[in-house]
C-alpha positions in Angstrom: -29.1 94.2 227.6 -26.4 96.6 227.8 -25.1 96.1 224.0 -28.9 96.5 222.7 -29.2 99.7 224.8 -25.6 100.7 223.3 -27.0 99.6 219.8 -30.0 101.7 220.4 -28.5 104.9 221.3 -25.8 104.8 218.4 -29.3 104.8 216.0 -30.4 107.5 218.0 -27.2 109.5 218.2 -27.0 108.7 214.0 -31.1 109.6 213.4 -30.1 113.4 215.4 -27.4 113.6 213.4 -29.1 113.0 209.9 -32.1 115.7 210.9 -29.6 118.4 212.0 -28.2 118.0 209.0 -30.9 118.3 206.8 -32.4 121.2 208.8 -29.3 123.0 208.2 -29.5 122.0 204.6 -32.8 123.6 204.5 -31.6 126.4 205.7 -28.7 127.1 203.8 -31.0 126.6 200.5 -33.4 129.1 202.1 -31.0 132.0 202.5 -29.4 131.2 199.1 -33.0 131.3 197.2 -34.0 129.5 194.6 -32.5 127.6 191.6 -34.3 129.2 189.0 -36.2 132.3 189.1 -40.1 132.0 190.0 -42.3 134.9 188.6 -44.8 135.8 190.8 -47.3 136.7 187.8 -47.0 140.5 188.2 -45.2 142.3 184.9 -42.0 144.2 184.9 -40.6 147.4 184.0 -40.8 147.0 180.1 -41.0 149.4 177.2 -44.1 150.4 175.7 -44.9 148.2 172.8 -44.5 150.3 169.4 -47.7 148.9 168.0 -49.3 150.8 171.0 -47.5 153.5 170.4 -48.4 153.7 166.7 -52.4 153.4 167.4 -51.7 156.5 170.2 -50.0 158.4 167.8 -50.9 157.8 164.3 -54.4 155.0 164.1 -56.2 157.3 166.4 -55.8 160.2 164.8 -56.5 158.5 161.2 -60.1 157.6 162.7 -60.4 160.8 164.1 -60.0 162.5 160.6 -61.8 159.6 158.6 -65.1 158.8 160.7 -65.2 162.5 162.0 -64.8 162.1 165.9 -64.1 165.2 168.3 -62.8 162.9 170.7 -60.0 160.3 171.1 -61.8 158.6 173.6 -64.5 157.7 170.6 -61.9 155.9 169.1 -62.2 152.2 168.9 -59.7 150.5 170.5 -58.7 146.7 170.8 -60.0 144.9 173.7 -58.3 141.3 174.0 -57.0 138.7 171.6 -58.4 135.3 172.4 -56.7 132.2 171.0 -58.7 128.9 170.9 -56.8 125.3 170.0 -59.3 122.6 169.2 -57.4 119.0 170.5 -59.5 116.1 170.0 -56.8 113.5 170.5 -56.7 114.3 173.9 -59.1 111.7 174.1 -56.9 108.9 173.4 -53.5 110.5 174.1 -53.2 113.0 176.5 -49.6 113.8 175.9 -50.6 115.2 172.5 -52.7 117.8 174.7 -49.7 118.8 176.9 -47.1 119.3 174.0 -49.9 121.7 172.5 -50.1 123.7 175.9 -45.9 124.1 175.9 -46.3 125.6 172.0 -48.9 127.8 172.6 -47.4 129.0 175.8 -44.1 129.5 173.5 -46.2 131.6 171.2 -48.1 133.9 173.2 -46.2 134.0 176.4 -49.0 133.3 178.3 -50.3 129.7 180.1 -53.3 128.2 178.5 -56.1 127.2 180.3 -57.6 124.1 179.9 -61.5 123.5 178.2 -63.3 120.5 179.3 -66.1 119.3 177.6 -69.5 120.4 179.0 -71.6 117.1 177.8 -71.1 113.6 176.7 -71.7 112.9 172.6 -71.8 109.1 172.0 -71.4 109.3 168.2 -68.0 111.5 168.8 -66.3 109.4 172.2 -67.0 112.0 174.2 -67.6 112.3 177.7 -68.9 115.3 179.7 -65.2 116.5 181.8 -63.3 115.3 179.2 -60.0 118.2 178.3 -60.7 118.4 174.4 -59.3 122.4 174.1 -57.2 124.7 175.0 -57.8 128.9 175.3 -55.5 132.1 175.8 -56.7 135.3 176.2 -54.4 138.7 175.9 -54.6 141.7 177.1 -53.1 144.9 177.5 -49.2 145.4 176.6 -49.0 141.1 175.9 -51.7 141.2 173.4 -49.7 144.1 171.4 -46.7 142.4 171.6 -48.2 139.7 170.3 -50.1 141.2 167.6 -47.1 142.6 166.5 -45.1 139.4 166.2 -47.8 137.8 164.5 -48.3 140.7 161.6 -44.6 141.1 161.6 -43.6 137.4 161.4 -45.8 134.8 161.5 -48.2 136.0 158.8 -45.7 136.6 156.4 -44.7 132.9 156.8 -48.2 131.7 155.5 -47.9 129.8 152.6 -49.4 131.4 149.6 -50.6 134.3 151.7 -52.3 136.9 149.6 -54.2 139.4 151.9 -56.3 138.2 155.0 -60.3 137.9 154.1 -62.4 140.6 154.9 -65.7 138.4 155.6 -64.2 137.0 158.7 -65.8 139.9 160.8 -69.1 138.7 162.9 -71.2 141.7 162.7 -70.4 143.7 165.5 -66.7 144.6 165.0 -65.1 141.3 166.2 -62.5 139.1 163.6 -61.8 135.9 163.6 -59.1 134.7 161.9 -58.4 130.6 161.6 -55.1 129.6 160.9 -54.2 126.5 159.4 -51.2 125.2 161.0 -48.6 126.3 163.8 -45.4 126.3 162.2 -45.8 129.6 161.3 -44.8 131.6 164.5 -41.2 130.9 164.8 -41.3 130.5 168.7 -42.4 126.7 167.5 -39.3 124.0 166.9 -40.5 122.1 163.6 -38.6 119.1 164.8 -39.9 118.9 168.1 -43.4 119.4 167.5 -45.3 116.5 167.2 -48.4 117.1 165.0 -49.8 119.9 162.4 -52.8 121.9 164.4 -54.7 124.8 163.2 -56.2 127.2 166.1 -58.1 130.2 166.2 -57.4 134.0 166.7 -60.4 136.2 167.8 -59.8 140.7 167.7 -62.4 141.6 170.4 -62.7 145.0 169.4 -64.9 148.5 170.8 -65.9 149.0 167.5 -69.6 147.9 167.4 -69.2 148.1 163.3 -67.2 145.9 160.8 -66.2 149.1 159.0 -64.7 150.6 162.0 -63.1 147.9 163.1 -61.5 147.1 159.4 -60.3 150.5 159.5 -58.4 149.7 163.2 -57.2 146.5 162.4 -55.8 148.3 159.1 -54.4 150.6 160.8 -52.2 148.5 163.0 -50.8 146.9 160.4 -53.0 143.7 159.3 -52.4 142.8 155.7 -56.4 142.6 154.4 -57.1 142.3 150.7 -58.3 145.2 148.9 -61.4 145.0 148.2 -62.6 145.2 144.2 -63.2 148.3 142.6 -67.4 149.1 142.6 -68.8 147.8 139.3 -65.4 146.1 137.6 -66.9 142.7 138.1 -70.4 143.6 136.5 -69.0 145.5 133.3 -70.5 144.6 130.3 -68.2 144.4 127.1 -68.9 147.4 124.8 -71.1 146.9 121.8 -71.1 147.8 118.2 -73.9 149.8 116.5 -76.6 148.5 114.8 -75.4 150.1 111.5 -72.2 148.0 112.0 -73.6 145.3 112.9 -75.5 145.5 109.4 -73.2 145.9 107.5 -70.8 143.0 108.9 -73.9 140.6 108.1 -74.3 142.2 104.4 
């Protein structure tokens, strides 16, 4: 009896001193912080973007002249920039879906939140719940930082660029531009990534008007073909007079 209660106590003695330990473990941890710096999701003190700065000083007062306007506050002005990532192979492989979050967190500094599918389609695998997507949306001093990287940068990069399309506008001053592949913003390691993937790039815009919007996107910098000059495509090739043509016969 008396070497099991000896046996016992030792465990005791050895289980007190394994929790005082850790607890001042704990502490010591606590007071020295943590290993890697945790944002709390609030911004810093950061310069003003110059592509804000160059629609304060310079875009708005280019609409002001061109459309007429008394005020700057009539000014269109960009809203949000919303970036959509279509991953079907989610379905099957759901690692393909978290390597296409980590890029396009690289690329817009942002986390992505996840789409889910909102009903089951038989002929396509798909069941209602299912992640097949992925969506960012930018605002404020982030989304001019970003538009400027991607006008600056990535755009540049496109293969064969020759001017962004016009028609992409919907009507009411929004533009969608679709972009074919990834490996265009250089935030993206080309050896690391696992697939090609297009996504897509919506302006949400105050304009209420594609011409007013074209004119602000401009403006900021986005490389838009020209459009042809009024009639060049309709000419008709010059012909000879009748008297000419009369005498070439005879």
């Amino acid at each position: 009896m008396a070497e099991k209660d000896a046996k016992a106590n030792e465990k005791a003695a050895q289980a007190k001193a394994k929790a005082l330990a850790a607890k001042k473990a704990a502490e010591a941890a606590k007071s020295a912080g943590p290993a890697l710096a945790v944002s709390d999701g609030k911004e810093g003190p950061h310069p003003v973007p110059r592509l804000k700065k160059r629609y304060v000083e310079e875009v708005v007062r280019m609409l002001m002249e061109r459309h007429g306007f008394k005020n700057p506050l009539q000014c269109p002005r960009l809203v949000k920039i919303a970036l959509n990532v279509g991953v079907s192979e989610a379905r099957d492989n759901i690692q393909a879906l978290d390597a296409i979050r980590e890029e396009l967190a690289l690329i817009t500094g942002q986390w992505p939140q996840l789409r889910r599918a909102h009903k089951s389609i038989s002929n396509f695998k798909l069941r209602q719940g299912m992640p097949i997507g992925l969506r960012v949306t930018l605002r404020g001093d982030r989304m001019y930082e970003f538009l400027d990287r991607l006008i600056s940068t990535a755009i540049p990069r496109i293969r064969d660029f020759r001017g962004l399309e016009p028609r992409g506008f919907d009507g009411t001053g929004n533009y969608n531009l679709g972009l074919r592949e990834q490996m265009i913003f250089p935030e993206v390691n080309v050896e690391k990534s696992l697939k090609q993937h297009g996504l897509n790039i919506t302006f949400v815009t105050s304009a209420g008007a594609d011409g007013l919007s074209l004119d602000l996107l401009r403006g900021l910098g986005m490389p838009f073909k020209l459009a042809a000059p009024t009639g060049a495509a309709t000419a008709k090739p010059a012909q000879l007079p009748q008297a000419a043509v009369e005498a070439g016969r005879n």
